[in-house]
C-alpha positions in Angstrom: 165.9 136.1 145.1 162.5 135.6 146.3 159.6 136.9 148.3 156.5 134.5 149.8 155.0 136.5 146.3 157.6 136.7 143.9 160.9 134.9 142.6 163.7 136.4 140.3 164.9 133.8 138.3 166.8 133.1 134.6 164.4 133.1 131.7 166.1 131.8 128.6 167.3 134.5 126.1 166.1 137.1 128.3 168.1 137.0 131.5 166.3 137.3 134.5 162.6 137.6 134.9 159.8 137.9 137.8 157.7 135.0 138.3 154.5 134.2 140.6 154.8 132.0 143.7 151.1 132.2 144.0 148.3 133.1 142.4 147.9 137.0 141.1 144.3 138.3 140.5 143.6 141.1 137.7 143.8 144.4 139.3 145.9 143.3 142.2 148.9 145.7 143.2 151.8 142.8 142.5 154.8 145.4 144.2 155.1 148.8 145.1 158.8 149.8 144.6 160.3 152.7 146.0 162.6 154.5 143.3 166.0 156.3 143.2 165.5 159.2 141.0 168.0 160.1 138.1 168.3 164.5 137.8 167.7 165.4 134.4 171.4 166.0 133.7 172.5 162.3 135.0 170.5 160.4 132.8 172.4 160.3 129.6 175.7 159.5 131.1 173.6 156.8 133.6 172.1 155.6 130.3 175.7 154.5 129.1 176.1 152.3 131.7 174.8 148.8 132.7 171.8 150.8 134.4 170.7 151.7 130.9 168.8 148.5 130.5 167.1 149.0 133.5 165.7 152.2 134.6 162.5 154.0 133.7 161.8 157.2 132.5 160.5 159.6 135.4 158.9 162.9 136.5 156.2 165.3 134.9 157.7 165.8 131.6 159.6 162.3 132.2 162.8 163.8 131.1 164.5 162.5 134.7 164.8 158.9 135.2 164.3 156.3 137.5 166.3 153.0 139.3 163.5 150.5 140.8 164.4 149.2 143.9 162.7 145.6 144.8 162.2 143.5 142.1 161.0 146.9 140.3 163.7 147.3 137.2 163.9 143.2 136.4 160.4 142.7 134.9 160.6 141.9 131.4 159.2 143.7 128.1 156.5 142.3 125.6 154.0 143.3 123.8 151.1 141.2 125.3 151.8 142.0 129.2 150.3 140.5 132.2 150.7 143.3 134.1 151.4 147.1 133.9 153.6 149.8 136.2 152.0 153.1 137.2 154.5 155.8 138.2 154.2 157.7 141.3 156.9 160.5 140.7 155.8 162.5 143.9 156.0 159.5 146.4 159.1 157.9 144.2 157.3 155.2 144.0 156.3 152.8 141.0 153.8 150.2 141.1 153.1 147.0 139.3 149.5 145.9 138.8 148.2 142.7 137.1 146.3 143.5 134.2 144.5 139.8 134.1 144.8 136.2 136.6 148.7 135.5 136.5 149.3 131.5 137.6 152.0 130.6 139.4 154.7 129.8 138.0 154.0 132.1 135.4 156.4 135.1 134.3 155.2 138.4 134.4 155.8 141.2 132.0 155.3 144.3 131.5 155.1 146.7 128.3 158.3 149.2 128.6 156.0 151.8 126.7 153.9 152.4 129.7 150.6 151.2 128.4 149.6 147.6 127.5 149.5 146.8 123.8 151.1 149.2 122.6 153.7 147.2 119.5 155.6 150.3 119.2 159.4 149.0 118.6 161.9 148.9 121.4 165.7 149.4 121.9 166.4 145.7 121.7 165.2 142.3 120.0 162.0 141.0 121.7 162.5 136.7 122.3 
């Protein structure tokens, strides 16, 4: 899958991963993804599934959850991203921002926390 931006493609021991196809400057909006929002009630039994891995938590007290469309829910954790999301929960939308110069070529990641930095443990092993 690609865009004249963007390319989903196998990263190893990670599965798949967003890369550049050009250059990304920092502070430049890298997608804007439209979301399908997850009711309250529907995220712990969606959170069983496959979709577990990859939607986001969502709305004001971000109890509901959240599917990115686009290339949205395949960026990959770590703790020293090159980019960040921003949650739009009243336009459903969610939007990934570089947070320095990404190359082409280059993979880019995001924290799952939210912020950038943050080492707070995740759900799974980090490789």
């Amino acid at each position: 899958m690609r865009t004249d931006r963007l390319e989903v493609r196998d990263t190893r021991g990670r599965g798949r991963g967003v890369f550049a196809l050009v250059p990304i400057e920092e502070g430049e909006l890298i997608e804007s993804c439209p979301v399908i929002p997850i009711p309250e009630p529907e995220v712990d039994p969606v959170g069983r599934t496959v979709l577990g891995n990859y939607f986001f938590q969502w709305g004001g007290t971000l109890d509901e959850g959240a599917v990115a469309l686009g290339f949205g829910s395949l960026y990959n954790h770590t703790n020293d991203p090159n980019a960040m999301y921003v949650r739009k929960p009243s336009l459903n939308v969610i939007d990934f921002v570089a947070l320095r110069a990404i190359a082409p070529g280059e993979e880019i990641t995001v924290s799952y926390h939210g912020g950038f930095g943050q080492k707070t443990k995740v759900w799974f092993e980090i490789k």
